[in-house]
C-alpha distance (Angstrom), angle and dihedral (degrees) to the residues before:
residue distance angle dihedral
X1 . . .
X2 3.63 . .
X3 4.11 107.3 .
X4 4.06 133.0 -166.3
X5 3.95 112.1 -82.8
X6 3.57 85.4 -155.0
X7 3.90 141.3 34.1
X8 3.73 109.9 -101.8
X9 4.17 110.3 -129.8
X10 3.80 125.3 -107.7
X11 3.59 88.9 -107.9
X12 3.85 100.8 52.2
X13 3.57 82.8 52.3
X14 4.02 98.9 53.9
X15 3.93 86.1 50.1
X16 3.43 99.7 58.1
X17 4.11 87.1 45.7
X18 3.74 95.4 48.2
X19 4.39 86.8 92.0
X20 3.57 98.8 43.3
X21 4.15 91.2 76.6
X22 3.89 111.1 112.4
X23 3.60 114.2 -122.8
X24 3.55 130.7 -143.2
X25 4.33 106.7 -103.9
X26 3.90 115.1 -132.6
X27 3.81 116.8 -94.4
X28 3.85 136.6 178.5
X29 3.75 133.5 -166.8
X30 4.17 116.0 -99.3
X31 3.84 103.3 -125.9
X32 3.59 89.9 -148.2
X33 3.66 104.6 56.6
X34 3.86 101.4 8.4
X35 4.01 97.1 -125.3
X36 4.01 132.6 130.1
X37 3.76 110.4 -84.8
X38 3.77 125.2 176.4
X39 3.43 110.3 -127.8
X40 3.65 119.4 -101.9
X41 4.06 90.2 36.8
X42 3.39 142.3 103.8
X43 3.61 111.6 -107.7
X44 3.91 105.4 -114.5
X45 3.95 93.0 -153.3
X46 3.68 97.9 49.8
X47 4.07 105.1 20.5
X48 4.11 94.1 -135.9
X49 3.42 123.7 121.8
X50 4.10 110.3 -167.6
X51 3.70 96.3 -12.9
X52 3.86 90.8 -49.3
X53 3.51 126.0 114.5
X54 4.19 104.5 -118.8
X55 4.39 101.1 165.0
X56 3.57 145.1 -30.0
X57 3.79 113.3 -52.3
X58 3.56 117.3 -153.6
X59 3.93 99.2 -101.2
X60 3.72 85.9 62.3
X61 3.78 103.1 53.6
């Protein structure tokens, strides 16, 4: 296994970590039933994806 000849800096280190942050994903609020949907879902609660009907939400089972 090759290894490091020398110690890599703090600094080097922090760069290379800057991507690895989680960011927040996108969401909107389903008119019908008023939860947190990602976008490009079907709303679990309500079943309607852009004002159309797509499945059974929850409420309806």
């Amino acid at each position: 296994m090759p290894n490091p000849k020398r110690r890599h800096s703090k600094t080097r280190r922090d760069k290379r970590r800057t991507h690895d942050k989680i960011s927040t994903k996108p969401y909107y609020i389903d008119t019908v039933s008023g939860e947190a949907t990602l976008y490009h879902r079907v709303c679990l609660e309500s079943g309607y994806y852009k004002g159309h009907q797509m499945m059974k939400g929850k409420d309806e089972e």
